[in-house]
N, CA and C atoms as an extended XYZ file, in Angstrom:
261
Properties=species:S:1:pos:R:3:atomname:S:1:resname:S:1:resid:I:1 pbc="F F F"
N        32.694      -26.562       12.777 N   UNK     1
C        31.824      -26.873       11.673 CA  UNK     1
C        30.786      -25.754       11.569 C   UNK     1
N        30.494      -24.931       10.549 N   UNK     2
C        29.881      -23.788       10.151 CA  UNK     2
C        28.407      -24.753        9.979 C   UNK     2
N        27.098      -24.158        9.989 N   UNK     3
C        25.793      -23.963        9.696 CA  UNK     3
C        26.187      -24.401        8.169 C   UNK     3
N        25.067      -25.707        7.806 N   UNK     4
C        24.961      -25.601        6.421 CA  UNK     4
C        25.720      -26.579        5.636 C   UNK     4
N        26.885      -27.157        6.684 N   UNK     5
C        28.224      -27.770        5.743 CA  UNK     5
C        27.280      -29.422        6.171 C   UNK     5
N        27.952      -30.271        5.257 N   UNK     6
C        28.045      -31.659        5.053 CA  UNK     6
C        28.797      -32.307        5.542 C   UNK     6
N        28.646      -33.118        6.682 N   UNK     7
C        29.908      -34.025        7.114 CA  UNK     7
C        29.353      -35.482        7.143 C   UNK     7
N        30.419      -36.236        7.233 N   UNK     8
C        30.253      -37.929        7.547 CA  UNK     8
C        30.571      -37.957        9.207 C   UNK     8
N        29.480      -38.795        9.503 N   UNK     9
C        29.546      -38.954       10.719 CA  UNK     9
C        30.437      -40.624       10.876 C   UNK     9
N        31.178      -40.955       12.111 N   UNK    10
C        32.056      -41.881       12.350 CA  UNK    10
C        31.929      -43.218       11.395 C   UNK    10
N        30.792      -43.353       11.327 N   UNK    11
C        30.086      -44.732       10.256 CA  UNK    11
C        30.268      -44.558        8.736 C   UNK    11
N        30.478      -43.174        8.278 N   UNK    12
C        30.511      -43.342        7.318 CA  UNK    12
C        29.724      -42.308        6.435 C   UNK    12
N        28.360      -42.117        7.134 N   UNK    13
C        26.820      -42.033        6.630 CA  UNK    13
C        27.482      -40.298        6.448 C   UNK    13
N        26.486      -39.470        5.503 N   UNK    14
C        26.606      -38.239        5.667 CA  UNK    14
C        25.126      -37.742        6.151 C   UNK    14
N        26.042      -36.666        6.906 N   UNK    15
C        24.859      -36.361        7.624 CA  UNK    15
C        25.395      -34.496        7.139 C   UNK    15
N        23.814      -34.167        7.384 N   UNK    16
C        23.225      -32.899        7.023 CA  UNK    16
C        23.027      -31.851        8.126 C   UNK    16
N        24.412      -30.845        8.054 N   UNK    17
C        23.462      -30.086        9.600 CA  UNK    17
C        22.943      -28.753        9.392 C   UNK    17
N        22.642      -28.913        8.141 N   UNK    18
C        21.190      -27.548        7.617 CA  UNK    18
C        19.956      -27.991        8.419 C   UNK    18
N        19.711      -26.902        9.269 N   UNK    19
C        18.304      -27.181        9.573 CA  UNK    19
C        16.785      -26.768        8.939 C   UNK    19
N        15.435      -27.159        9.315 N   UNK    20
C        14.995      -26.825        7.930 CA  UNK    20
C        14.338      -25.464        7.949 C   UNK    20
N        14.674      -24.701        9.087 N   UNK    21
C        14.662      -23.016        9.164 CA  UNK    21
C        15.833      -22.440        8.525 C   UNK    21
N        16.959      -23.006        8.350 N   UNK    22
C        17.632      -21.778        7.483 CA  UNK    22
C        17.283      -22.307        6.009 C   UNK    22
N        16.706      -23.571        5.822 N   UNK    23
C        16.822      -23.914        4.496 CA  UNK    23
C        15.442      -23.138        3.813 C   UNK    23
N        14.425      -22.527        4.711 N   UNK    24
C        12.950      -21.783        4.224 CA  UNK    24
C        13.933      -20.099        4.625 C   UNK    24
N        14.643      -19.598        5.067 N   UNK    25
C        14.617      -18.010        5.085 CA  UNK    25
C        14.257      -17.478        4.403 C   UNK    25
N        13.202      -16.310        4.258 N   UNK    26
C        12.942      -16.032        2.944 CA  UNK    26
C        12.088      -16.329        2.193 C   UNK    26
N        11.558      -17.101        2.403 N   UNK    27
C        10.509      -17.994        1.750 CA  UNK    27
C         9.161      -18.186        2.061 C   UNK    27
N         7.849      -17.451        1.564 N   UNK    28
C         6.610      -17.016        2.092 CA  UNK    28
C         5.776      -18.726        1.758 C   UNK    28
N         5.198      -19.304        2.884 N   UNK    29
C         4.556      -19.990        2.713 CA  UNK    29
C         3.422      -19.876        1.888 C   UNK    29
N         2.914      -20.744        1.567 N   UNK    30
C         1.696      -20.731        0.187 CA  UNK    30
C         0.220      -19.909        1.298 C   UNK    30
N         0.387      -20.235        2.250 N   UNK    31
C        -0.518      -20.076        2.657 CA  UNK    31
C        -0.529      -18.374        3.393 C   UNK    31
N         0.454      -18.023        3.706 N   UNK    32
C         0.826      -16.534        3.611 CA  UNK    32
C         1.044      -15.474        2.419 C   UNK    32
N         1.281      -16.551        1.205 N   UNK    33
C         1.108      -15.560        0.259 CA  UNK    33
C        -0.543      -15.357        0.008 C   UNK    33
N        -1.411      -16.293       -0.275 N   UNK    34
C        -2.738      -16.289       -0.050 CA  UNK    34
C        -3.109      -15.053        0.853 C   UNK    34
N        -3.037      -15.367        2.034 N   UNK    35
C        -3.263      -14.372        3.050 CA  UNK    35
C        -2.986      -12.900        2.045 C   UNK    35
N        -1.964      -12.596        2.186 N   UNK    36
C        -1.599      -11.522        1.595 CA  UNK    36
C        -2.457      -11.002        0.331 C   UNK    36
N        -2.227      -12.129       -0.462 N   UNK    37
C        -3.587      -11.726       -1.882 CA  UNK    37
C        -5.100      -11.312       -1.793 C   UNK    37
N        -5.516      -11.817       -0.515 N   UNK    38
C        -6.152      -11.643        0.067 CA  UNK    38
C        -6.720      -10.428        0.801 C   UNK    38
N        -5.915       -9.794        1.128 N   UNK    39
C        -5.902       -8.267        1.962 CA  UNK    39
C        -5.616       -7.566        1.143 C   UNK    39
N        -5.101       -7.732       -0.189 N   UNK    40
C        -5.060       -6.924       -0.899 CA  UNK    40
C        -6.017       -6.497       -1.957 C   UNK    40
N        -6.793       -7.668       -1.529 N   UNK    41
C        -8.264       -7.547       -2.467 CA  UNK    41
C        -8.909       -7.393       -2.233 C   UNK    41
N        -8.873       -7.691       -0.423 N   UNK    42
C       -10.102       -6.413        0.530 CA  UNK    42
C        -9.931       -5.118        0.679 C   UNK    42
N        -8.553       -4.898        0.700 N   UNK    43
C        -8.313       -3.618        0.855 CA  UNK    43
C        -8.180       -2.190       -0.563 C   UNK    43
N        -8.116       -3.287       -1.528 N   UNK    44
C        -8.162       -2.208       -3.086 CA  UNK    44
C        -9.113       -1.846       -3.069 C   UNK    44
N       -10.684       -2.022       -2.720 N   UNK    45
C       -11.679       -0.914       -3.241 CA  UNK    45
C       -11.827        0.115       -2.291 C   UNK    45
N       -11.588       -0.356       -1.110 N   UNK    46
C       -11.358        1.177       -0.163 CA  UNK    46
C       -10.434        2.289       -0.343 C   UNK    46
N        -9.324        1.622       -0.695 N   UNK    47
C        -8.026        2.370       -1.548 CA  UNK    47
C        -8.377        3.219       -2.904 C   UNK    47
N        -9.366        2.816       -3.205 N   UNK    48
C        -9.853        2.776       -4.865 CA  UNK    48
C       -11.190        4.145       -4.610 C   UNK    48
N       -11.857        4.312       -3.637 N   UNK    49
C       -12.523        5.035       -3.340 CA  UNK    49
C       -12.479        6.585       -2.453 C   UNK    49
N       -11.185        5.936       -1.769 N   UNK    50
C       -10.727        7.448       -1.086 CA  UNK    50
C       -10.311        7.894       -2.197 C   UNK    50
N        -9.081        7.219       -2.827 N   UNK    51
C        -8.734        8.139       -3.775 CA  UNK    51
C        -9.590        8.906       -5.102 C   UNK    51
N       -10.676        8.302       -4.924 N   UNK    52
C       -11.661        9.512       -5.881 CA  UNK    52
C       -12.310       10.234       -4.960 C   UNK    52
N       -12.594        9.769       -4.105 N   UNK    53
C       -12.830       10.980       -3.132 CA  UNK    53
C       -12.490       12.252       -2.368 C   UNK    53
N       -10.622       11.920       -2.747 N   UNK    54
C        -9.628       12.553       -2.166 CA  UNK    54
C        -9.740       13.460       -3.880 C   UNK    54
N        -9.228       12.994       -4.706 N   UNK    55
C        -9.141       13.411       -6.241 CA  UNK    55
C       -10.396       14.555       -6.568 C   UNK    55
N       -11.123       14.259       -6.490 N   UNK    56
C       -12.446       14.925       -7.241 CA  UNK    56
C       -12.217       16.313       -6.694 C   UNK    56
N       -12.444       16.779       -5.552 N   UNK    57
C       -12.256       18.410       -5.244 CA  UNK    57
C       -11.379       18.704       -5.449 C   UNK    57
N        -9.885       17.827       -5.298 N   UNK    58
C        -8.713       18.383       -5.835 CA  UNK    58
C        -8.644       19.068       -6.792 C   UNK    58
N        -9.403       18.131       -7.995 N   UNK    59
C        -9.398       18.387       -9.479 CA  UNK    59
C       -10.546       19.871       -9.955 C   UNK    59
N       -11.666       19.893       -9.080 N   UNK    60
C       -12.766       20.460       -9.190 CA  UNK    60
C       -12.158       22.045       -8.841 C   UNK    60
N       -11.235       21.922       -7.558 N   UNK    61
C       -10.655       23.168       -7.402 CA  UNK    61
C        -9.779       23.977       -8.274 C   UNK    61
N        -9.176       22.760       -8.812 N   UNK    62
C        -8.020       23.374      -10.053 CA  UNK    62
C        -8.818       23.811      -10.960 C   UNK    62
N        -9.149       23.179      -11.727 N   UNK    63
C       -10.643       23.777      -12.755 CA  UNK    63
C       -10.856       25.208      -12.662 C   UNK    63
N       -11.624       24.966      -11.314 N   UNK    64
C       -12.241       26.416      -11.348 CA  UNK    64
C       -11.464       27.611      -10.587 C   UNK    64
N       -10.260       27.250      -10.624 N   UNK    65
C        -9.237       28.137      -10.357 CA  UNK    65
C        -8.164       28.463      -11.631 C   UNK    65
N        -7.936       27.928      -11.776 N   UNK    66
C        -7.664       27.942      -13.673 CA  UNK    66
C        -8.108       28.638      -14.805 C   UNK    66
N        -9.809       28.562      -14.619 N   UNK    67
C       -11.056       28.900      -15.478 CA  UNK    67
C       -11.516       30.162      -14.875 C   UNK    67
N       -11.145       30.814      -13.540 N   UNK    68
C       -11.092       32.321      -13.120 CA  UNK    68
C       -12.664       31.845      -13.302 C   UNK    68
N       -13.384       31.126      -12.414 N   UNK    69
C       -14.829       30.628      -12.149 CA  UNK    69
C       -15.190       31.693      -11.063 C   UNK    69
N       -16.813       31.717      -10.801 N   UNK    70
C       -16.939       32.403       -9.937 CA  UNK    70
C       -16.805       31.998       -8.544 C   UNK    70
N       -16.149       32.891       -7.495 N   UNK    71
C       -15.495       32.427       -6.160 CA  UNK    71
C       -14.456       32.766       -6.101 C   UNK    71
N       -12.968       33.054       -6.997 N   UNK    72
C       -11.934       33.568       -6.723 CA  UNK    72
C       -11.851       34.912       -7.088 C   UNK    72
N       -11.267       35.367       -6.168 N   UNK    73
C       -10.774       36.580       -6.307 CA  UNK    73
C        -9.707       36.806       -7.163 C   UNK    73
N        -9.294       38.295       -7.267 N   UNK    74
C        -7.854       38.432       -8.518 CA  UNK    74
C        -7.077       38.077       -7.559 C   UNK    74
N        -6.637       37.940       -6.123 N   UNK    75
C        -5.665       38.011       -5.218 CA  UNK    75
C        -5.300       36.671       -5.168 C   UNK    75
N        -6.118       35.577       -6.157 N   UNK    76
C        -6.174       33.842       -5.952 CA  UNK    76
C        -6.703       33.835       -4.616 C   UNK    76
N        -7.388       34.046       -3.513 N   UNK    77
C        -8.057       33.638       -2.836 CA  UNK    77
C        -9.452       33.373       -2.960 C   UNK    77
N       -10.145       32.050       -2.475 N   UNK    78
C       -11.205       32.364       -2.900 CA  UNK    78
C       -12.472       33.485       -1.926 C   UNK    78
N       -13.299       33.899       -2.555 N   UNK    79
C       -14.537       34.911       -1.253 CA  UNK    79
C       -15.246       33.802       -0.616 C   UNK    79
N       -15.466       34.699        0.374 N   UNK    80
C       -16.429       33.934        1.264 CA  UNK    80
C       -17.820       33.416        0.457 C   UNK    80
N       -18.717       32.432        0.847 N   UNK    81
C       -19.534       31.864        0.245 CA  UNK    81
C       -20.428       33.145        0.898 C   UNK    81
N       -21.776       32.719       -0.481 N   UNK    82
C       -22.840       33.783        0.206 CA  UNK    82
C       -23.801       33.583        1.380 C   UNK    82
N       -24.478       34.095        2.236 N   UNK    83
C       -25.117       33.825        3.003 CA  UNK    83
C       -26.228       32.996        2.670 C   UNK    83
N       -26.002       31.862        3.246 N   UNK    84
C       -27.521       31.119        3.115 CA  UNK    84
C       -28.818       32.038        2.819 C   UNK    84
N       -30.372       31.554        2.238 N   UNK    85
C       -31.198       31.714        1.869 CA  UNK    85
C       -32.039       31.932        3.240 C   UNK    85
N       -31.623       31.344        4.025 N   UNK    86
C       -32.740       31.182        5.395 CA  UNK    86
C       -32.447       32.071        6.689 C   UNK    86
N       -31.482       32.899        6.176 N   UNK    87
C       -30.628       33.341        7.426 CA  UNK    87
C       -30.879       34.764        7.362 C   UNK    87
């Protein structure tokens, strides 16, 4: 008798031999999907903030590498910064 099948037991009666772990496989409790909605709503503004943080010089560099700004050289490298004021 395979997992899952339906039989009558000697009396008559049918009996069920799904148990009720294969009958949930798969299947996120209410209270784990919560969980989950959850971490994902603590975790989006941190997500939400590197990535402008990560973004912004990205973008700031292209710009002014693009726009032949002052700091690059013709070779596309950029020069060294100038010497501090105090030094």
């Amino acid at each position: 008798m395979s997992a899952g099948t339906v039989n009558k037991d000697g009396q008559g009666r049918v009996v069920s031999t799904t148990t009720h772990s294969e009958q949930v496989v798969n299947h996120q409790s209410k209270s784990s999907k919560a969980q989950a909605r959850l971490a994902w709503l603590l975790i989006s503004p941190t997500v939400l903030v590197l990535t402008i943080v990560i973004l912004i010089p990205i973008a700031q560099s292209l710009c002014s590498r693009s726009s032949g700004g002052p700091g690059w050289r013709d070779d596309g490298f950029s020069s060294p910064p100038l010497s501090p004021s105090w030094a």
